[in-house]
C-alpha positions as CSV (number, residue, x, y, z in Angstrom):
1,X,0.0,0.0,0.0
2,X,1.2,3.2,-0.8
3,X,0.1,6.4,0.4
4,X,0.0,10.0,-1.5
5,X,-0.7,13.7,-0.7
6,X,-3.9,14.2,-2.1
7,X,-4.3,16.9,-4.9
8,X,-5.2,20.8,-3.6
9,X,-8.5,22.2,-3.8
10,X,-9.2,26.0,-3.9
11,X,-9.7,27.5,-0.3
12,X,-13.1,29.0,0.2
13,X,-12.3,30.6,3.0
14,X,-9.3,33.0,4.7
15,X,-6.9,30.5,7.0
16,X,-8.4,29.7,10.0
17,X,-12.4,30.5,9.2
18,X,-14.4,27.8,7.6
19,X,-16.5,28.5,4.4
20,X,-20.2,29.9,5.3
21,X,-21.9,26.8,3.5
22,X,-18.9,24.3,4.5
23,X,-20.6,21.4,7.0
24,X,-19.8,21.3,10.0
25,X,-17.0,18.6,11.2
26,X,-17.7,15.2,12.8
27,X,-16.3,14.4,15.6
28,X,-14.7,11.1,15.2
29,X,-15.4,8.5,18.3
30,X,-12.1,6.6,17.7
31,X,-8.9,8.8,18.6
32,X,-7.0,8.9,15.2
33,X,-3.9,7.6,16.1
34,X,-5.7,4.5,16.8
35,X,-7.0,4.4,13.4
36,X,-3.7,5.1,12.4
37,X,-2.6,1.6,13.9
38,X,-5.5,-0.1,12.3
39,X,-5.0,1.5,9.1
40,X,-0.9,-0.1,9.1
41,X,-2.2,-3.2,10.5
42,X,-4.7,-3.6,7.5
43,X,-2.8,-2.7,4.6
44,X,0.8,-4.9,6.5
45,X,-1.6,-7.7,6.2
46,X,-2.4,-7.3,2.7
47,X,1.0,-8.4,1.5
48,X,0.0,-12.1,3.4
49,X,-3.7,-12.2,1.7
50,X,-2.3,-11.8,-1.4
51,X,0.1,-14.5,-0.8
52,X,-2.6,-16.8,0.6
53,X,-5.2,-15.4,-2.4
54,X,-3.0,-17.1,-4.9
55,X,-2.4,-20.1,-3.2
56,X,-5.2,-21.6,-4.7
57,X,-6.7,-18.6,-7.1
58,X,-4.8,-17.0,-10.2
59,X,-3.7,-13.7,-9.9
60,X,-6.1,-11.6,-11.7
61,X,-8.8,-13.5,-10.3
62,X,-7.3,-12.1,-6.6
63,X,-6.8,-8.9,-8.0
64,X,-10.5,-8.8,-9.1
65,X,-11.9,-10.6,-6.0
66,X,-10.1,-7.9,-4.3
67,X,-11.7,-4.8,-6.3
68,X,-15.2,-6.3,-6.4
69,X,-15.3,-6.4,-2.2
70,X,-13.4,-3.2,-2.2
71,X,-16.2,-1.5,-4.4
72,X,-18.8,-3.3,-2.9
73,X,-17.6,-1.7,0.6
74,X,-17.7,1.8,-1.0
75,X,-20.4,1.4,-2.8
76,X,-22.4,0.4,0.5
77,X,-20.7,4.0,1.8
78,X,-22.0,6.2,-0.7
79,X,-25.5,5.0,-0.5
80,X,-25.4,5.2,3.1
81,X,-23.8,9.1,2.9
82,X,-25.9,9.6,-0.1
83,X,-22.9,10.6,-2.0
84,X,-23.5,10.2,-6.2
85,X,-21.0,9.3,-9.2
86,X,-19.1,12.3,-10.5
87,X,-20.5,13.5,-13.8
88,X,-18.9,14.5,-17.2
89,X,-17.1,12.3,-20.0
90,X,-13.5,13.4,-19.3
91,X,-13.9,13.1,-15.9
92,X,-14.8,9.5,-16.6
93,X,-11.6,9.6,-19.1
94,X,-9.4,10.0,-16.2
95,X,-10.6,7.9,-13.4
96,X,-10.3,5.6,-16.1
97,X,-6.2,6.1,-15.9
98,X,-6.4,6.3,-12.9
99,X,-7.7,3.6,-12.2
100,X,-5.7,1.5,-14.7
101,X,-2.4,2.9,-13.0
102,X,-3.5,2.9,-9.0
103,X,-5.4,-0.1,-8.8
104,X,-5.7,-2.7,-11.8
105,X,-1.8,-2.6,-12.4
106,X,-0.5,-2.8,-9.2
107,X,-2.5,-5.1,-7.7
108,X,-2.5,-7.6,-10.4
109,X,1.3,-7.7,-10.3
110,X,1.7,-7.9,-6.7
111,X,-0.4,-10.7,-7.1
112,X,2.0,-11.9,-9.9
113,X,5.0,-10.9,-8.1
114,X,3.8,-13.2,-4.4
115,X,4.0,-16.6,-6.8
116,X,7.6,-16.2,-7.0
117,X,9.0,-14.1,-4.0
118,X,8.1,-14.0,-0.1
119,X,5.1,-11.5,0.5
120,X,7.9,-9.6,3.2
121,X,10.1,-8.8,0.2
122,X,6.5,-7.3,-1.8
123,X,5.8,-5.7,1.3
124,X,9.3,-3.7,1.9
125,X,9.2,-3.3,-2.5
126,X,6.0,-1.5,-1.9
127,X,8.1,1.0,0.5
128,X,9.8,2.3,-2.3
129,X,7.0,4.4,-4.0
130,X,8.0,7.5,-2.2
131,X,11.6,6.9,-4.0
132,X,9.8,6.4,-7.3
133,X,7.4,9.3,-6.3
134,X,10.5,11.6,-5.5
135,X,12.3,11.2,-9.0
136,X,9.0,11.1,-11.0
137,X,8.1,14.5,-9.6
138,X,11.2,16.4,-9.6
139,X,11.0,16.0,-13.8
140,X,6.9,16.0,-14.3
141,X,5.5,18.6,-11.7
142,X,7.7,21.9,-11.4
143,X,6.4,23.1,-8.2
144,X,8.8,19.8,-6.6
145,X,11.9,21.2,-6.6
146,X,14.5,19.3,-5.6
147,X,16.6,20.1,-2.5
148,X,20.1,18.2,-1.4
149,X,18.2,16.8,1.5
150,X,15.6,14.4,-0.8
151,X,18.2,13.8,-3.3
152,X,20.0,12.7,-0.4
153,X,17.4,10.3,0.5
154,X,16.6,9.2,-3.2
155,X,20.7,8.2,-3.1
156,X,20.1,6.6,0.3
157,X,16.8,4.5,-0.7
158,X,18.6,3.0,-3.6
159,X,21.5,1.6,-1.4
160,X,18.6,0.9,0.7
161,X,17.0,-1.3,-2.4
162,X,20.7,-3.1,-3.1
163,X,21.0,-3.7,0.3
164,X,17.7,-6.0,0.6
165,X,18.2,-7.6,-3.1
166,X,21.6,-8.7,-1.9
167,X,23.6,-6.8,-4.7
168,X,27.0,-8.0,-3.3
169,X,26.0,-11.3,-3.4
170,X,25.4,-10.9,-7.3
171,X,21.5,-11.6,-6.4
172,X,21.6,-15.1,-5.3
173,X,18.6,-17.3,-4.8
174,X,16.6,-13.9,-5.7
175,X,13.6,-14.6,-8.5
176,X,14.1,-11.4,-10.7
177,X,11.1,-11.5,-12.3
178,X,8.8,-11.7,-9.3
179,X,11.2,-8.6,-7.5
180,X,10.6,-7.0,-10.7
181,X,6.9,-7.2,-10.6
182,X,6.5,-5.8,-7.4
183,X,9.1,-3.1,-8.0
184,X,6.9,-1.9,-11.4
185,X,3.9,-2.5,-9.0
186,X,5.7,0.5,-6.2
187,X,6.8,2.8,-9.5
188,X,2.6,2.6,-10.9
189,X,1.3,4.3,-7.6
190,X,3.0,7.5,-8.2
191,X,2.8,7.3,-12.2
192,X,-1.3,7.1,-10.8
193,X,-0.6,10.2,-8.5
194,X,1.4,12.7,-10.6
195,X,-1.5,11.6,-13.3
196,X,-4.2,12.4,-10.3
197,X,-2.6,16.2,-9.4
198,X,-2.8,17.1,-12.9
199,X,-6.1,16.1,-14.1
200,X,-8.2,16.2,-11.5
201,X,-7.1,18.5,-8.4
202,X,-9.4,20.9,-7.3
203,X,-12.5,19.3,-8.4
204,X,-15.8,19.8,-7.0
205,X,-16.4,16.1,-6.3
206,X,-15.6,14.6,-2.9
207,X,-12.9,11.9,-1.9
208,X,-15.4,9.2,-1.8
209,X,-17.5,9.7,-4.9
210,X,-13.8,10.2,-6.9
211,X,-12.4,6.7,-5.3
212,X,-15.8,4.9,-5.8
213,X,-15.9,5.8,-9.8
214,X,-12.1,5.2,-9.6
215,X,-12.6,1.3,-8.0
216,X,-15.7,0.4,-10.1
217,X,-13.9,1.5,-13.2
218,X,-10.7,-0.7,-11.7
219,X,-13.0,-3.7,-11.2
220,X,-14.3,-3.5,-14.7
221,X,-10.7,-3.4,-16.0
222,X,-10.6,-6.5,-14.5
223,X,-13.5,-7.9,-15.0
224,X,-12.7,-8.1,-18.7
225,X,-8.9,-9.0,-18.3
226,X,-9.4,-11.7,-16.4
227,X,-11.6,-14.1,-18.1
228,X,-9.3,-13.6,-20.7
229,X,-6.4,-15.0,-19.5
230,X,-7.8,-17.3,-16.5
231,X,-10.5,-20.0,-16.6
232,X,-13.0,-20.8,-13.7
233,X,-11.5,-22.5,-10.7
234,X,-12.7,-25.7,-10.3
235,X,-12.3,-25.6,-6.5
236,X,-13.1,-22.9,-4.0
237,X,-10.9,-23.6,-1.4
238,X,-12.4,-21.5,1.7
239,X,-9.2,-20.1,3.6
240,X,-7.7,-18.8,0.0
241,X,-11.6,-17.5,-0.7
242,X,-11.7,-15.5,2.9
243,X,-8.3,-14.3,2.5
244,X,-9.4,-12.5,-1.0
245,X,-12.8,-10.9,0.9
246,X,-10.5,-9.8,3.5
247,X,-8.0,-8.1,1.2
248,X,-10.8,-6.1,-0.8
249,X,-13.0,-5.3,1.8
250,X,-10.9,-4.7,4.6
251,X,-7.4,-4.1,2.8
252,X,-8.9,-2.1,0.1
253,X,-12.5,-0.8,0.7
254,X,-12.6,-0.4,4.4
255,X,-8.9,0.9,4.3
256,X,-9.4,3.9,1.9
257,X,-12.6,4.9,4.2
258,X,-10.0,4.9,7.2
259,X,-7.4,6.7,5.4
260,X,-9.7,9.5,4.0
261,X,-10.9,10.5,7.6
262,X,-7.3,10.5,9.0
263,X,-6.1,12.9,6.5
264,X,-9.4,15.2,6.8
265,X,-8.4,15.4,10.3
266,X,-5.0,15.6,10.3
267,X,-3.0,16.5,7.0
268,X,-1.7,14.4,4.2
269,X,1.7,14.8,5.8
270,X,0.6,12.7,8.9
271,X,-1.9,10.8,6.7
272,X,0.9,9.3,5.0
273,X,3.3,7.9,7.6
274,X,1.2,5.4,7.6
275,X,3.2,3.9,4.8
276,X,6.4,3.2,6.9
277,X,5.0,1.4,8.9
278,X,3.9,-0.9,6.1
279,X,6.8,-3.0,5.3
280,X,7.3,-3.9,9.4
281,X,4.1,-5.2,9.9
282,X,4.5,-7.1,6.6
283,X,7.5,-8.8,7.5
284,X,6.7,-9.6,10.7
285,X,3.3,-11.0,9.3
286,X,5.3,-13.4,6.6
287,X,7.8,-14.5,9.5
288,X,5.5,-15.6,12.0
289,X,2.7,-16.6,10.0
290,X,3.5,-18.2,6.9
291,X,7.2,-19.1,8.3
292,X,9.0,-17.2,5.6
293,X,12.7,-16.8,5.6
294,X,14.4,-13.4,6.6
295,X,18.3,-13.0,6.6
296,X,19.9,-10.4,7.8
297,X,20.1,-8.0,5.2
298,X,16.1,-7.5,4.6
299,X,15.5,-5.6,7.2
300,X,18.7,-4.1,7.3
301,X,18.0,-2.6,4.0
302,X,14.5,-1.8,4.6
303,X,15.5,0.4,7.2
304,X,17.3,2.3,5.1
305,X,14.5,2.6,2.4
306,X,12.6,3.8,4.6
307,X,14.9,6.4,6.0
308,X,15.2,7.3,1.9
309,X,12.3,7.4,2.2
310,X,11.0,10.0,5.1
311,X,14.7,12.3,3.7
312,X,12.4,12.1,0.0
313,X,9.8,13.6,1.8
314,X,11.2,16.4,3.9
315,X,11.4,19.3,3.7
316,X,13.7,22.2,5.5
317,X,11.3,24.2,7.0
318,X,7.7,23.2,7.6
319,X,5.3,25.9,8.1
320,X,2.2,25.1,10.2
321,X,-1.0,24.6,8.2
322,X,-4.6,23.7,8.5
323,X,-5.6,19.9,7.3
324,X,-7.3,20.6,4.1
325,X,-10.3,18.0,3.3
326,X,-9.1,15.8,0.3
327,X,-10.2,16.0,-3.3
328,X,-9.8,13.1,-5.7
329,X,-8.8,9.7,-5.8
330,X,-6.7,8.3,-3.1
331,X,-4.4,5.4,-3.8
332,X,-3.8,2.3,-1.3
333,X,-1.2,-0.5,-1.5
């Protein structure tokens, strides 16, 4: 799961006084930091349901399984909130890219990539978005400049990247093609984003009518893809089956509801730490559940992708600000 600032909308108001017709905010029962936890402890997990999902399912059938529940747990949202579909062909246009390159694409080859390689090492892989997200921006959106601190940590990450893949050891016992995978599967989430902040920022629509279009047009991707290239199973094995229903409702649907209030209430900056946290629980879920094998320098060099990482996404000086309420689709792992 990867995390991502959400694209600006226009203030309505001066800093510091709501907008006359803005509703009033909810106050949330559940202290956001422990959402926080359950929000890491969900999408850590995801890593394992994928690699249990395609223990007895194909990939793309996971990956669709998983945006069918995910939908299904918005869509149950937005009738509940009474919240419609946005409106307007080109609007439609780019959820559709969206879509293709925050949900259909990475998922279906992280799904690909758990045949092959541990779901610890797709889980610290994910962590490197922000790296991908760092040198992506600093050549397609001008207003990221880039400073000696987050080129720093952009140099830092990548040792961080060697160090898990075992460079020194001429990458030994490693299945490229599956660390591929999940590597493309990091670098789509910000492709998705930078697309996201320059189509759609500052439109009218809210967060969850964006990322319900954005998911049901995902799903249909799917939907067409994968009958293609699988067949029906001829077994439903029920552990595999729950694991998929976990990941897309829970991992996916019920995630992305979480996330959005965190970052209402407290600022994408915050809203985002969630994703080092991530890898952690994801290794420790492969270790102790599905007995995986971790050597030394895994989580060596995940701790230094994800110090990369946090340098990629400094800054020098922060200046206070007020949260700002999202607009537009918000990616997950």
């Amino acid at each position: 799961m990867s995390t991502a600032t959400p694209p600006r909308a226009p203030s309505a108001a001066p800093p510091g006084r709501p907008a006359a017709d803005a509703p009033p905010r909810r106050a949330h029962r559940v202290d956001w930091r422990v959402r926080f936890a359950l929000l890491a402890l969900v999408w850590g997990f995801s890593f394992l349901l994928i690699k249990m999902g395609t223990q007895a399912y194909a990939p793309f059938q996971v990956t669709f399984g998983r945006l069918l529940f995910g939908t299904a747990v918005l869509a149950v949202a937005m009738a509940v909130r009474r919240t419609g579909l946005p409106r307007g062909a080109r609007t439609w246009g780019h959820l559709t890219v969206a879509a293709f390159f925050l949900n259909a694409l990475p998922f279906s080859l992280f799904a690909f990539a758990e045949l092959t390689i541990p779901s610890t090492l797709a889980g610290i892989c994910n962590a490197t978005s922000p790296l991908w997200g760092m040198a992506l921006s600093m050549v397609a959106l001008s207003e990221d400049r880039p400073t000696r601190r987050r080129v720093a940590g952009l140099g830092l990450g990548f040792i961080g990247v060697l160090t898990v893949l075992g460079a020194w050891q001429g990458f030994s016992g490693l299945d490229v093609g599956g660390t591929a995978m999940a590597l493309l599967a990091s670098l789509s989430y910000p492709i998705g984003w930078i697309y996201v902040r320059r189509t759609l920022a500052g439109r009218s629509e809210s967060h969850l009518s964006l990322t319900g279009a954005q998911l049901t047009l995902a799903t249909a991707q799917l939907a067409v893809v994968t009958p293609l290239f699988t067949s029906l199973p001829a077994a439903y094995p029920v552990v595999p089956l729950l694991a998929v229903v976990a990941l897309g409702a829970l991992g996916t649907g019920f995630a992305m509801l979480i996330q959005y209030g965190i970052v209402a209430e407290v600022g994408p900056t915050t809203g985002q730490m969630v994703t080092y946290f991530i890898p952690v629980i994801a290794t420790a879920a492969g270790v102790t559940l599905l007995d995986e094998r971790l050597t030394w320098n895994t989580p060596v060099g995940a701790l230094i992708v994800l110090a990369g990482a946090a340098l990629t996404q400094s800054r020098a000086t922060t200046a206070p600000r007020e949260p700002r309420k999202p607009r537009g689709p918000h990616p997950q792992p």
